[in-house]
Jmol script that loads the backbone (N, CA, C; Angstrom):
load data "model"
ATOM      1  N   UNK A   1       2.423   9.876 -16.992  1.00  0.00           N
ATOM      2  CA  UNK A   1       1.291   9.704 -16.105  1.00  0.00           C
ATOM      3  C   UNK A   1       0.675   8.309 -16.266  1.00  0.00           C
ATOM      4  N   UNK A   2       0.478   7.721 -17.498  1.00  0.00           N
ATOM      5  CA  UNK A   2      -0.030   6.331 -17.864  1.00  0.00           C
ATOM      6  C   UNK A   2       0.705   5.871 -17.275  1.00  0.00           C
ATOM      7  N   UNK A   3       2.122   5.682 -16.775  1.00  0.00           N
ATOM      8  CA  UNK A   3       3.159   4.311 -16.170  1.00  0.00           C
ATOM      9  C   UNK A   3       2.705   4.456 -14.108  1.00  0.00           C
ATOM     10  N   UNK A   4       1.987   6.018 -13.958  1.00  0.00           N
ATOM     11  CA  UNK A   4       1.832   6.140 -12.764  1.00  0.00           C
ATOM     12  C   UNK A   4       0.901   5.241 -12.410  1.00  0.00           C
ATOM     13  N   UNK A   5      -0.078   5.099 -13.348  1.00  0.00           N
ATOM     14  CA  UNK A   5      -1.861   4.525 -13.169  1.00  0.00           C
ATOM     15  C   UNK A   5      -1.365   3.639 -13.612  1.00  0.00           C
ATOM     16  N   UNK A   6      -0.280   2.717 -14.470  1.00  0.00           N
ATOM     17  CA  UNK A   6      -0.285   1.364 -14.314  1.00  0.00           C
ATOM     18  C   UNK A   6       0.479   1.149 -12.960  1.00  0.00           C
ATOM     19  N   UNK A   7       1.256   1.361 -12.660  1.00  0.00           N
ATOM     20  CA  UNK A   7       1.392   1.016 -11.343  1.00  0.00           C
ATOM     21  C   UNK A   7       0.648   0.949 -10.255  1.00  0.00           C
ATOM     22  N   UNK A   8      -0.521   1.893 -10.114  1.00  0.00           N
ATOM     23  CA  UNK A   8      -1.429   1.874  -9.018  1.00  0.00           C
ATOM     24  C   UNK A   8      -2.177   0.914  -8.948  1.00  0.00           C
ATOM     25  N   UNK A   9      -2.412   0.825 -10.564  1.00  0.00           N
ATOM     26  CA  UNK A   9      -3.676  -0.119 -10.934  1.00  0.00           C
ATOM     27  C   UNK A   9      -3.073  -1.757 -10.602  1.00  0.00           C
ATOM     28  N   UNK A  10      -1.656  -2.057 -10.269  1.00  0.00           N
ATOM     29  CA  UNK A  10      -0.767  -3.287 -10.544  1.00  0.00           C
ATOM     30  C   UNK A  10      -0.816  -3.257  -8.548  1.00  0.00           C
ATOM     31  N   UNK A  11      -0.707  -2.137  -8.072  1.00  0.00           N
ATOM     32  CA  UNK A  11      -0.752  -2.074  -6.573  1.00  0.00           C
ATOM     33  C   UNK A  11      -1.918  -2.347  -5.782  1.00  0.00           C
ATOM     34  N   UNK A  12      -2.859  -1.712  -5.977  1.00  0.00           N
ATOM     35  CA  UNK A  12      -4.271  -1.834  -5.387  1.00  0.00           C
ATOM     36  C   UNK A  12      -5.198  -2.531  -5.932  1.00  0.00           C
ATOM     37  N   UNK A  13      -5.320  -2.216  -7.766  1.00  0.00           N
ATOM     38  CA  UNK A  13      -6.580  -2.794  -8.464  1.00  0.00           C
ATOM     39  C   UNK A  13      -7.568  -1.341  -8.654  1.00  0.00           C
ATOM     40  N   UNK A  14      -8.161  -1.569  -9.163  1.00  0.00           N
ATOM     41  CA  UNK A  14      -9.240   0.039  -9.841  1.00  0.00           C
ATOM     42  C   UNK A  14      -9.734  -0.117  -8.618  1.00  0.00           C
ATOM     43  N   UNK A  15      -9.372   0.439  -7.935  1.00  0.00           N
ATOM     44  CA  UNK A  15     -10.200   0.880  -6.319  1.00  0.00           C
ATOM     45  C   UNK A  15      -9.806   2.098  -6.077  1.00  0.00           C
ATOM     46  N   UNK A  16     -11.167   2.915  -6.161  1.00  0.00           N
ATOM     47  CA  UNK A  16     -10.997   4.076  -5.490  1.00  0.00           C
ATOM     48  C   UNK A  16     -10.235   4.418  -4.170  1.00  0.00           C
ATOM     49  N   UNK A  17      -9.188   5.708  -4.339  1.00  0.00           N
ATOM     50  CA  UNK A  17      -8.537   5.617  -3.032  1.00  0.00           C
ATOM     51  C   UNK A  17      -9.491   6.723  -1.744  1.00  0.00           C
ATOM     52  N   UNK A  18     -10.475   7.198  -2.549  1.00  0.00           N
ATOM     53  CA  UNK A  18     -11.172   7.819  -0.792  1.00  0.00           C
ATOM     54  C   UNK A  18     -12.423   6.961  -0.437  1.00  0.00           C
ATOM     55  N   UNK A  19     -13.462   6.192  -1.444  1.00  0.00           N
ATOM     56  CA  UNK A  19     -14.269   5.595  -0.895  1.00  0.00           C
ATOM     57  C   UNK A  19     -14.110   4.116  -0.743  1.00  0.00           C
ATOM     58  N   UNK A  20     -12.800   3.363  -1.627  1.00  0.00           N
ATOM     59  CA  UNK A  20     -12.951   1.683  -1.687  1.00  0.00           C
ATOM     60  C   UNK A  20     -14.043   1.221  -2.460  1.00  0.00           C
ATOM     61  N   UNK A  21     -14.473   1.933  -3.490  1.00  0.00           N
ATOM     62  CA  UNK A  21     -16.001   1.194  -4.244  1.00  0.00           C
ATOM     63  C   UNK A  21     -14.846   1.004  -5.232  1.00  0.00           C
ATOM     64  N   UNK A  22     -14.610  -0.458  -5.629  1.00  0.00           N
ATOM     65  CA  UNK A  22     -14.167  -1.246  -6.829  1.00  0.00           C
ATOM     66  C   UNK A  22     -14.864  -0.837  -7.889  1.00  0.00           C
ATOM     67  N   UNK A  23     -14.070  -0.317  -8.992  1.00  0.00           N
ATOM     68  CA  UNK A  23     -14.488   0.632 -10.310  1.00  0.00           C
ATOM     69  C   UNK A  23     -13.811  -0.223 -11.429  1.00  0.00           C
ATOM     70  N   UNK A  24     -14.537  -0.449 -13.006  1.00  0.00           N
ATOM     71  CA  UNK A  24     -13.694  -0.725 -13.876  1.00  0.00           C
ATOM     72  C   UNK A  24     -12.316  -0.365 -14.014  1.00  0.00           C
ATOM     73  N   UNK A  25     -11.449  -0.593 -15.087  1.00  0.00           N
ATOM     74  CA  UNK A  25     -10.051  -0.417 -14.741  1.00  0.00           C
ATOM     75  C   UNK A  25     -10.178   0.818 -16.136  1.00  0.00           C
ATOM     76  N   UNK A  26     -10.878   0.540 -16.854  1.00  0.00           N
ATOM     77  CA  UNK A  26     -11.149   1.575 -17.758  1.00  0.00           C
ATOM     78  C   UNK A  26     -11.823   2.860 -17.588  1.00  0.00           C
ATOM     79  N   UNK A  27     -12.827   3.162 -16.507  1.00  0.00           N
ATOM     80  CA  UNK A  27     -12.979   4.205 -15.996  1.00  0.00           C
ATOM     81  C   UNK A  27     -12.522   4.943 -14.838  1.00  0.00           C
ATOM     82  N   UNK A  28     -11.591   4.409 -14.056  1.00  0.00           N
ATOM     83  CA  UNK A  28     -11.156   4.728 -12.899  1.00  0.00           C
ATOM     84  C   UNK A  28     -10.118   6.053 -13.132  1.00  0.00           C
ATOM     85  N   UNK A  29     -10.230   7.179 -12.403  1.00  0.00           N
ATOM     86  CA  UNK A  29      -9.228   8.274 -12.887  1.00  0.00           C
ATOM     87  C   UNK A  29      -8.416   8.184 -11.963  1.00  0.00           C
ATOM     88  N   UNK A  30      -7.164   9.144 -12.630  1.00  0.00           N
ATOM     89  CA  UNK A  30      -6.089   9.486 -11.825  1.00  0.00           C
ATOM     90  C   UNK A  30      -6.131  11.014 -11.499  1.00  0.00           C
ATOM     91  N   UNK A  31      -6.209  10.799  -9.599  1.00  0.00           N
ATOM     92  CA  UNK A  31      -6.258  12.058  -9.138  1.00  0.00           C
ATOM     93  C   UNK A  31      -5.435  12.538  -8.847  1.00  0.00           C
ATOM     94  N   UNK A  32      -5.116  14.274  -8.552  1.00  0.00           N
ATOM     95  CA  UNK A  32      -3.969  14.352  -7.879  1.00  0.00           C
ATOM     96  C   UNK A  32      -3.872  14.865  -6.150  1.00  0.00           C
ATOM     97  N   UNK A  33      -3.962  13.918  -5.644  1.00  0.00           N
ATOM     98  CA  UNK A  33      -4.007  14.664  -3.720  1.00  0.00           C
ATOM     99  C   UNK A  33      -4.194  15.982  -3.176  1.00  0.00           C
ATOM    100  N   UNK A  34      -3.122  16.329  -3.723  1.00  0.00           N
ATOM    101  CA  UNK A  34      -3.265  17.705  -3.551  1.00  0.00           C
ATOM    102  C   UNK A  34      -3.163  18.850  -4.977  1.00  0.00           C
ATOM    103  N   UNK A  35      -4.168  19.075  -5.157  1.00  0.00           N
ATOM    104  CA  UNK A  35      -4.691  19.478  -6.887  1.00  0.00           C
ATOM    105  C   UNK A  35      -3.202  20.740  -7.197  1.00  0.00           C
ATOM    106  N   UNK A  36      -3.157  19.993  -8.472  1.00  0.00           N
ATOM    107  CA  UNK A  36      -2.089  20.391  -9.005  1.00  0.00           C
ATOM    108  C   UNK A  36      -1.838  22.229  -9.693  1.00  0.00           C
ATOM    109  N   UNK A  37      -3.362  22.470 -10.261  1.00  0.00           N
ATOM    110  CA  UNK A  37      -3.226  23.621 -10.500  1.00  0.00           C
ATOM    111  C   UNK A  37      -2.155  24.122 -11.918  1.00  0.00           C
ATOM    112  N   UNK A  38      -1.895  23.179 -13.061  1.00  0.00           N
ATOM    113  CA  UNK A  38      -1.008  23.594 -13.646  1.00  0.00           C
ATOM    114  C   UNK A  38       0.227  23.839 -13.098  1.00  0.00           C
ATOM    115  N   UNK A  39       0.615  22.977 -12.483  1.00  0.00           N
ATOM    116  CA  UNK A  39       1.659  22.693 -12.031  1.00  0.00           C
ATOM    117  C   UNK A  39       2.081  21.312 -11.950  1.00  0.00           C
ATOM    118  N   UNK A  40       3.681  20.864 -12.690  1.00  0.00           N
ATOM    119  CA  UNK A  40       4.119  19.505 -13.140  1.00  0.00           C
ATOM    120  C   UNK A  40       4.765  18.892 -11.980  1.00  0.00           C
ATOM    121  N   UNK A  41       5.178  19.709 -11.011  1.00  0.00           N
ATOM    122  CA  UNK A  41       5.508  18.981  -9.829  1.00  0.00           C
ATOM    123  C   UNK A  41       4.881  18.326  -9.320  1.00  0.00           C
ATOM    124  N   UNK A  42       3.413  18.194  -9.097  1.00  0.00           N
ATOM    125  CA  UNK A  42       2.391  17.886  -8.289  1.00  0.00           C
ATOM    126  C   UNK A  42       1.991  15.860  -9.150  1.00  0.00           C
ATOM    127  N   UNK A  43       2.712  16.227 -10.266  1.00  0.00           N
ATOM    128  CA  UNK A  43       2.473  15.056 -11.010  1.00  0.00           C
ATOM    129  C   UNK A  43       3.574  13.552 -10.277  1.00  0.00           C
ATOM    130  N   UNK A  44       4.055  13.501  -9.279  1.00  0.00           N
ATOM    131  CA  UNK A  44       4.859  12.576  -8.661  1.00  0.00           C
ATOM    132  C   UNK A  44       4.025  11.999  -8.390  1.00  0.00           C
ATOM    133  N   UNK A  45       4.396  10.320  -8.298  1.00  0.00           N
ATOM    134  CA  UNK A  45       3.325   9.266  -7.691  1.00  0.00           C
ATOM    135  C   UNK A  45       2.889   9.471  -6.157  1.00  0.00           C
ATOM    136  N   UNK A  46       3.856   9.730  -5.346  1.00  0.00           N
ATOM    137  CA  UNK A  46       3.289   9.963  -3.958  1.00  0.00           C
ATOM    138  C   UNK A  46       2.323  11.488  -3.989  1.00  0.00           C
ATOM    139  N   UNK A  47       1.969  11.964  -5.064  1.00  0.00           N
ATOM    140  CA  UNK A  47       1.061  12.891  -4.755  1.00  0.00           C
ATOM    141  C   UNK A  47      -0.566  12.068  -6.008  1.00  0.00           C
ATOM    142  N   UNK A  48      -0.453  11.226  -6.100  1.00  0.00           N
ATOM    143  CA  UNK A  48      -1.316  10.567  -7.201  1.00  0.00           C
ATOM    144  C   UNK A  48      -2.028   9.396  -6.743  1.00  0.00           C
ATOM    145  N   UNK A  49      -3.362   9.299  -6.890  1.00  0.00           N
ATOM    146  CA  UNK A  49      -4.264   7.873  -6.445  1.00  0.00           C
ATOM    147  C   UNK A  49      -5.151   8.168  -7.623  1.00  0.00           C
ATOM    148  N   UNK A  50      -5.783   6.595  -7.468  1.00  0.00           N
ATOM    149  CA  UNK A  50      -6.833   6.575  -8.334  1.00  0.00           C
ATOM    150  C   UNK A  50      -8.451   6.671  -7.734  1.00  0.00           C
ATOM    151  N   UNK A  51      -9.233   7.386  -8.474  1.00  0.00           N
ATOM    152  CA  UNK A  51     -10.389   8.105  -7.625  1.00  0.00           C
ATOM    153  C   UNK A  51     -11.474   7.101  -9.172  1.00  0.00           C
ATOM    154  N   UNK A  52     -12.665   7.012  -8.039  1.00  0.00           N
ATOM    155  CA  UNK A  52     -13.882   6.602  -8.948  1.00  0.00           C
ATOM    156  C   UNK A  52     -14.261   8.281  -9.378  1.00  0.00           C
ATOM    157  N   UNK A  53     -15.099   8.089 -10.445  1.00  0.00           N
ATOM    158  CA  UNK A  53     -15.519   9.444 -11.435  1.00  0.00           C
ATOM    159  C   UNK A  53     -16.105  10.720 -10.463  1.00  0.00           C
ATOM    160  N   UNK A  54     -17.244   9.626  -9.159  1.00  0.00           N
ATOM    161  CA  UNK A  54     -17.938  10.738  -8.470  1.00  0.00           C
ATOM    162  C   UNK A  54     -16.675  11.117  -7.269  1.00  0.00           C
ATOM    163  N   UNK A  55     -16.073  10.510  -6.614  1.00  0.00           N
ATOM    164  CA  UNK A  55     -14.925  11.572  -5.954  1.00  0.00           C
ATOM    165  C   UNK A  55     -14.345  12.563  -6.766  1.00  0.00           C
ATOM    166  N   UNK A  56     -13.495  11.990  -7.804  1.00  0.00           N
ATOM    167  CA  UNK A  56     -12.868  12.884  -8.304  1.00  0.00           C
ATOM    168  C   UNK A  56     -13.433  14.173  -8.956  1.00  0.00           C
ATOM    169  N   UNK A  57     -14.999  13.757  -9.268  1.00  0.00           N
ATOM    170  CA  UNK A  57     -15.172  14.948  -9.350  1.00  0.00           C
ATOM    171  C   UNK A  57     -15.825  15.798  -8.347  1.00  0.00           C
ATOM    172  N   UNK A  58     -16.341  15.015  -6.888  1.00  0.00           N
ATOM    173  CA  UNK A  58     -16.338  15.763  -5.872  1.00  0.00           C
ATOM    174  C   UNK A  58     -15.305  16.507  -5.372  1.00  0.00           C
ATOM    175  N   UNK A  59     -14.063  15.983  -5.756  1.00  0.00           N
ATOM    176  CA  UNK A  59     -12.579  16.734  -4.730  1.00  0.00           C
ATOM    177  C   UNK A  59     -12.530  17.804  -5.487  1.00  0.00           C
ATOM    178  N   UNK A  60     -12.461  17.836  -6.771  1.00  0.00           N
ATOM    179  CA  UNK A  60     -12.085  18.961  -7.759  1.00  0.00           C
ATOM    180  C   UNK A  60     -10.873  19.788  -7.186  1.00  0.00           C
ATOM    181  N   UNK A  61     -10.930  20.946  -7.001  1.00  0.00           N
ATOM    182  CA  UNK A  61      -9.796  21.548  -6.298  1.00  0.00           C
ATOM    183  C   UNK A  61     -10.207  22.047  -4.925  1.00  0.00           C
ATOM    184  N   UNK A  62     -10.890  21.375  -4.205  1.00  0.00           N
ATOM    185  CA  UNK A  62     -10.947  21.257  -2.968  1.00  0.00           C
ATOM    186  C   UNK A  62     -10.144  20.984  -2.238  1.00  0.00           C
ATOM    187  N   UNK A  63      -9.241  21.929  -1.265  1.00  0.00           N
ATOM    188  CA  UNK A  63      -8.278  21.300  -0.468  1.00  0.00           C
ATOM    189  C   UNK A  63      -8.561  20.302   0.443  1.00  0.00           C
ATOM    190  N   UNK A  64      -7.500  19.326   0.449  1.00  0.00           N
ATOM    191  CA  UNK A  64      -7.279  17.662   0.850  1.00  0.00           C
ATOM    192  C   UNK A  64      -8.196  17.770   2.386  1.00  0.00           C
ATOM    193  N   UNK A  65      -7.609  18.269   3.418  1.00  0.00           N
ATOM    194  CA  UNK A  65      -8.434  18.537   4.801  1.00  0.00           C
ATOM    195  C   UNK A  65     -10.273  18.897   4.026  1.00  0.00           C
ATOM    196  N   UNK A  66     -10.163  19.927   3.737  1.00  0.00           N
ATOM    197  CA  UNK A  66     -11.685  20.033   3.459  1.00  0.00           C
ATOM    198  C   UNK A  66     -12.405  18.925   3.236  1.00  0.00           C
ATOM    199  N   UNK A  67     -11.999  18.271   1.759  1.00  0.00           N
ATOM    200  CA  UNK A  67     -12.733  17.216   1.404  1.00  0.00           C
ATOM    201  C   UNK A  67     -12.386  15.968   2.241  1.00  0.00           C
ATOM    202  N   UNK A  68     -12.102  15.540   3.239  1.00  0.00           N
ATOM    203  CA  UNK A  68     -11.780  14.185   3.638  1.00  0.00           C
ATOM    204  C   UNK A  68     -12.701  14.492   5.339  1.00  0.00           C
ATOM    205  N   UNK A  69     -12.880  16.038   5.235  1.00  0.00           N
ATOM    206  CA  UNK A  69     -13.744  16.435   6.271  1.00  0.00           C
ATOM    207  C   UNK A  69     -15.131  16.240   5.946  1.00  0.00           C
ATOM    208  N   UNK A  70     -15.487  16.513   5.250  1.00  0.00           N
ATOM    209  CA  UNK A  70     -16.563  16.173   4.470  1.00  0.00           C
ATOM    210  C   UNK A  70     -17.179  14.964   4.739  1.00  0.00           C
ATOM    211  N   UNK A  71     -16.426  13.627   4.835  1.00  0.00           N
ATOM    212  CA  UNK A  71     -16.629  12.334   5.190  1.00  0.00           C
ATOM    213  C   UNK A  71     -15.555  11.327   5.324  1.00  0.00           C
ATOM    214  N   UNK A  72     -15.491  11.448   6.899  1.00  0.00           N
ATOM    215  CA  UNK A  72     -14.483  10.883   7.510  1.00  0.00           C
ATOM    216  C   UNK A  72     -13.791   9.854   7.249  1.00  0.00           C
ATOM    217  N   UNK A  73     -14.901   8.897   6.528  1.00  0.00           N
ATOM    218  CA  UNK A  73     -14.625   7.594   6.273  1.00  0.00           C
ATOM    219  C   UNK A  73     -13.183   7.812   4.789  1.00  0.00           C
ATOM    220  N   UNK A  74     -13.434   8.481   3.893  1.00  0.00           N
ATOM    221  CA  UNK A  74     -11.950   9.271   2.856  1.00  0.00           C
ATOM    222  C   UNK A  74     -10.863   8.861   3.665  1.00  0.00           C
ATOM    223  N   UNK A  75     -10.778   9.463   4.835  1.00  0.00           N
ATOM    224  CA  UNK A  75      -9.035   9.431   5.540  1.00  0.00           C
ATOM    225  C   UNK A  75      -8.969   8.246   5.427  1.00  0.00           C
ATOM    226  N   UNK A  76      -9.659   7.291   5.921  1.00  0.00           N
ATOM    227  CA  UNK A  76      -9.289   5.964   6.284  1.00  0.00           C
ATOM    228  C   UNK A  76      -9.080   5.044   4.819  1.00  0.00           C
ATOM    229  N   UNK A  77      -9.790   5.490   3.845  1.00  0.00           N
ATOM    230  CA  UNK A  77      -9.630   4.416   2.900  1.00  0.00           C
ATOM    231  C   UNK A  77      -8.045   5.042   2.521  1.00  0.00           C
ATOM    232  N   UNK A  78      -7.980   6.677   2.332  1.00  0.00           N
ATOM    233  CA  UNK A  78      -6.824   7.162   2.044  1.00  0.00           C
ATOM    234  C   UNK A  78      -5.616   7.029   2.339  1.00  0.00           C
ATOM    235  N   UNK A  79      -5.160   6.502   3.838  1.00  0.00           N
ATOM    236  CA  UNK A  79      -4.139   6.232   4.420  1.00  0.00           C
ATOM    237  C   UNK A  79      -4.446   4.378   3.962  1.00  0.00           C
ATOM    238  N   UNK A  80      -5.393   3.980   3.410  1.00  0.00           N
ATOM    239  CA  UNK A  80      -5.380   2.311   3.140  1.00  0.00           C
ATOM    240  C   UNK A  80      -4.720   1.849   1.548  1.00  0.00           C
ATOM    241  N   UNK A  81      -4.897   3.038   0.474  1.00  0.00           N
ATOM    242  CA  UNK A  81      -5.348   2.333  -0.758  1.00  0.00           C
ATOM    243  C   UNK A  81      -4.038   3.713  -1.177  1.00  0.00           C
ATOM    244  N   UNK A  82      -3.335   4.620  -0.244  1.00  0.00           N
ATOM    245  CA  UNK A  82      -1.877   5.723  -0.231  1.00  0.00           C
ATOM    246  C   UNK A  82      -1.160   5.725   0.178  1.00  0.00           C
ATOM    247  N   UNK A  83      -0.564   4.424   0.971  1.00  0.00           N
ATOM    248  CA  UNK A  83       0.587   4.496   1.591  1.00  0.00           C
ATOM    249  C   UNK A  83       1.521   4.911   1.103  1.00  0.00           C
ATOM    250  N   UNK A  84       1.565   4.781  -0.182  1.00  0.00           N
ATOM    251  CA  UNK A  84       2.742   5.159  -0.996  1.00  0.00           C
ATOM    252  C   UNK A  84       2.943   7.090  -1.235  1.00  0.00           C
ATOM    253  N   UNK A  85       1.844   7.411  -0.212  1.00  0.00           N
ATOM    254  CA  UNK A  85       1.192   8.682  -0.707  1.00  0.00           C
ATOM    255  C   UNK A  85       2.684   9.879   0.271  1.00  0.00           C
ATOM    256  N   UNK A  86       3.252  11.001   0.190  1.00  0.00           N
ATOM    257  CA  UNK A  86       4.636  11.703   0.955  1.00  0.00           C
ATOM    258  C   UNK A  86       3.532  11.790   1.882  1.00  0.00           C
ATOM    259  N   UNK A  87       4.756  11.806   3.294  1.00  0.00           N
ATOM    260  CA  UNK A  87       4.330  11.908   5.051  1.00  0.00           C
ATOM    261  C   UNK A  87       3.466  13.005   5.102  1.00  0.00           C
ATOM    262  N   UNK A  88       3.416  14.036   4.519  1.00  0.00           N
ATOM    263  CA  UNK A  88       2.966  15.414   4.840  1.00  0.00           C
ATOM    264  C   UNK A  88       1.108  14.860   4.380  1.00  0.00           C
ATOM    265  N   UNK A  89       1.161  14.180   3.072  1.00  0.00           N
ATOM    266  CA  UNK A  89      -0.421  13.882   2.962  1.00  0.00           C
ATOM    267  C   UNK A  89      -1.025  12.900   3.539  1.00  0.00           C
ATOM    268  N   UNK A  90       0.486  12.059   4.297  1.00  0.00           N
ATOM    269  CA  UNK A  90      -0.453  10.824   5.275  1.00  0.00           C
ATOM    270  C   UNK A  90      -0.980  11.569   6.562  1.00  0.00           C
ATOM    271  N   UNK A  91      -0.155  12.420   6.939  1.00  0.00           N
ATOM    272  CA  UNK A  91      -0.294  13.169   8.282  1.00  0.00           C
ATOM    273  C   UNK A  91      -2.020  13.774   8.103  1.00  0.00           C
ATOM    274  N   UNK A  92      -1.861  14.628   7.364  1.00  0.00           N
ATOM    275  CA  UNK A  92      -3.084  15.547   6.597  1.00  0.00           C
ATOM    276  C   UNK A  92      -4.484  14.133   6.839  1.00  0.00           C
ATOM    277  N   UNK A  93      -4.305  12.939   6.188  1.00  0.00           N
ATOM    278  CA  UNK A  93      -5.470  11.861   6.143  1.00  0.00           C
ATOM    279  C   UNK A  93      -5.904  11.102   7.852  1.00  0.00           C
ATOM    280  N   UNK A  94      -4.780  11.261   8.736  1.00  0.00           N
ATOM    281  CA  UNK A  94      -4.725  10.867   9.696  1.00  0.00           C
ATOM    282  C   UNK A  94      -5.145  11.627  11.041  1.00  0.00           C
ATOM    283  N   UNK A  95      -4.859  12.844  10.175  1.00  0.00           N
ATOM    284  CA  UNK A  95      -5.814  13.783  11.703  1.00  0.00           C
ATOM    285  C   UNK A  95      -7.212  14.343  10.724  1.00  0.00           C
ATOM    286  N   UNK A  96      -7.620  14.040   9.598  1.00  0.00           N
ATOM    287  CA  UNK A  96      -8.985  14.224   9.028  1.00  0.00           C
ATOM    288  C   UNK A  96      -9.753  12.663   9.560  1.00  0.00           C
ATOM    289  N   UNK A  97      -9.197  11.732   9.649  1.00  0.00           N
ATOM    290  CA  UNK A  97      -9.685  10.526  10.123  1.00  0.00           C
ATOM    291  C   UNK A  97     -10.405  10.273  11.461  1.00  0.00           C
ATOM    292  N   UNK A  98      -9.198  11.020  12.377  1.00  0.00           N
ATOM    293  CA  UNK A  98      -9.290  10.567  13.658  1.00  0.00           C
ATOM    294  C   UNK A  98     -11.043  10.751  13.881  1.00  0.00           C
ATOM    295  N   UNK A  99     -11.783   9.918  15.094  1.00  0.00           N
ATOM    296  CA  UNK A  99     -12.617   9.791  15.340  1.00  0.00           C
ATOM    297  C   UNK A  99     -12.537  10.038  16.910  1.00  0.00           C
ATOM    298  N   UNK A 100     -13.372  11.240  17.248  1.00  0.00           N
ATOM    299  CA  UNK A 100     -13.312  11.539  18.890  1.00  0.00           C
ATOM    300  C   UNK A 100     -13.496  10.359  19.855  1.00  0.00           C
ATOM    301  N   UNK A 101     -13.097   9.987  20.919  1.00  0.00           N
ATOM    302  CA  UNK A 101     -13.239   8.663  21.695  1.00  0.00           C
ATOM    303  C   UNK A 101     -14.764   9.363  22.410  1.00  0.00           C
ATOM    304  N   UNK A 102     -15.074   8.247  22.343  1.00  0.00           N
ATOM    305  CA  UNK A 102     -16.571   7.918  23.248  1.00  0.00           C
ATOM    306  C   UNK A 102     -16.321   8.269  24.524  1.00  0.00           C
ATOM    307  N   UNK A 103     -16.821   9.679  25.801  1.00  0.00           N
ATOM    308  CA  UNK A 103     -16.625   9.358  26.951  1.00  0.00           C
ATOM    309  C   UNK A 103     -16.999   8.309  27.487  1.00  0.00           C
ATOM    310  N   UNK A 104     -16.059   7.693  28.941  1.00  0.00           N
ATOM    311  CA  UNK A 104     -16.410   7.118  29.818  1.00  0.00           C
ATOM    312  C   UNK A 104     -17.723   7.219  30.604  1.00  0.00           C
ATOM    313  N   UNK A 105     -18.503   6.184  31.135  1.00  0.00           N
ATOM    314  CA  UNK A 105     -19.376   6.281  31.956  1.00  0.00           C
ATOM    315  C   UNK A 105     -18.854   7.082  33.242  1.00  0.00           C
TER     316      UNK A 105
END
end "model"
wireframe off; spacefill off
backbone 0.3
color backbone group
């Protein structure tokens, strides 16, 4: 797990991946997208970002849609700071993102 978070940390920098608030490199955690639950599969890098203290412990085991519903602005940093993140959780960040279009006059 340490070689996952050096890599992230070598990719992005201690930046939270749902809000973008730049965090020490020493407190920044490693989350898992879609909460793992005691389960070692879930430990792959495309299911792993790094979260500042108050997301991560806002997401807790909150499923991914829920919490990125919560505040829209998540999808967007999420699909920014996760590309590296599998299609199924970019999809998931991209329709929690979307923003309804403004009607026409």
């Amino acid at each position: 797990m340490q070689s996952h978070r050096d890599w992230l940390l070598a990719l992005h920098g201690s930046v939270c991946a749902y809000c973008g608030t730049e965090t020490s490199a020493e407190v920044i955690t490693l989350d898992h997208v879609r909460p793992r639950r005691g389960q070692t599969a879930y430990d792959r890098p495309d299911n792993l970002v790094l979260a500042c203290r108050v997301c991560n412990a806002a997401k807790a085991d909150t499923p991914l849609v829920a919490f990125l519903m919560q505040k829209r602005a998540r999808g967007v940093f999420l699909l920014h700071y996760g590309e590296h993140l599998s299609e199924p959780l970019k999809e998931l960040a991209r329709q929690a993102s979307e923003r309804p279009l403004l009607p026409k006059d």
